[in-house]
N, C-alpha and C positions, 0 to 999 in steps of 0.2 A: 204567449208570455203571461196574459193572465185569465182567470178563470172566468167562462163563458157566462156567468151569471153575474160579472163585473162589467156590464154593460155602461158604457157612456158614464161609467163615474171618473173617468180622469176629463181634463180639458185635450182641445184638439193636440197642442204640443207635447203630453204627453203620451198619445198614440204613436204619436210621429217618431218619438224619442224611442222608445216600446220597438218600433216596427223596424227600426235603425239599429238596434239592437239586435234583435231577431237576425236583421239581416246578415249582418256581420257575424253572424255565428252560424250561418248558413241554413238557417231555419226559416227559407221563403215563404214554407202554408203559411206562418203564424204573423210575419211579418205582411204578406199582402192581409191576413184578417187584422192587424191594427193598425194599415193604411186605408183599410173600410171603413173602421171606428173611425178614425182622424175625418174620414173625409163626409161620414155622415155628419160630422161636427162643424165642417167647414168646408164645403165644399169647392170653394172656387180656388183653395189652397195650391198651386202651380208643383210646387216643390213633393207634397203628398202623391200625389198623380205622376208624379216623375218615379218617383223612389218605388208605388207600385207599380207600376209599368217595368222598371227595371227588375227586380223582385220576382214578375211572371214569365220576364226573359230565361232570370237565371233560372227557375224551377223547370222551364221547358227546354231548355240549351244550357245543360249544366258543363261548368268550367272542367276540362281536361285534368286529369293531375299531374301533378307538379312531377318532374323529372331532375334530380340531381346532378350535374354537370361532372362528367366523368374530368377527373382532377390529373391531366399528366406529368410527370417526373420533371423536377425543374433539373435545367441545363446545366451541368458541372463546368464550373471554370478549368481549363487550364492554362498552367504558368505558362507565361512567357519564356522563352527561351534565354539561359543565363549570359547577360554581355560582361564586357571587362570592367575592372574597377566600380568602385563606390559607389558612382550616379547608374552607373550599367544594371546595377545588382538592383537599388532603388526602382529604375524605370522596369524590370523584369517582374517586382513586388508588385508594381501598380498595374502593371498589365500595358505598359508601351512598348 
């Protein structure tokens, strides 16, 4: 995300922020090189070391894609069968 001779000029949160971005747009190299940055900066940082870790996963076991869910034809009501008189005809409308 940013250029290689922009070395250690943000603070450790903004690597982090950087590589969290990266990530989310699936751009794991760049994202583990600014969870390095972060962590040259701060090393004991738990949450930096999570996100790359996670990041080398994804770039070595990339996620399957996505599959559309085949959509089947919804169910056609049919009428109820017509009874006698007024409430008959009613309960035939509503489906009794």
């Amino acid at each position: 995300m940013t250029p290689k001779d922009e070395t250690r000029s943000m603070p450790p949160e903004g690597w982090l922020k950087a590589g969290n971005v990266d990530f989310l747009f699936g751009r794991y190299e760049e994202a583990i090189k600014a969870y390095d940055q972060a962590m040259g900066l701060y090393p004991s940082n738990d949450v930096v070391k999570a996100n790359k870790a996670i990041a080398e996963y994804r770039l070595k076991n990339p996620k399957p894609a996505r599959q559309e869910p085949v959509a089947e034809p919804a169910p056609t009501a049919q009428p109820a069968p017509a009874q006698e008189g007024f409430f008959g005809k009613v309960r035939s409308w509503l489906g009794f």
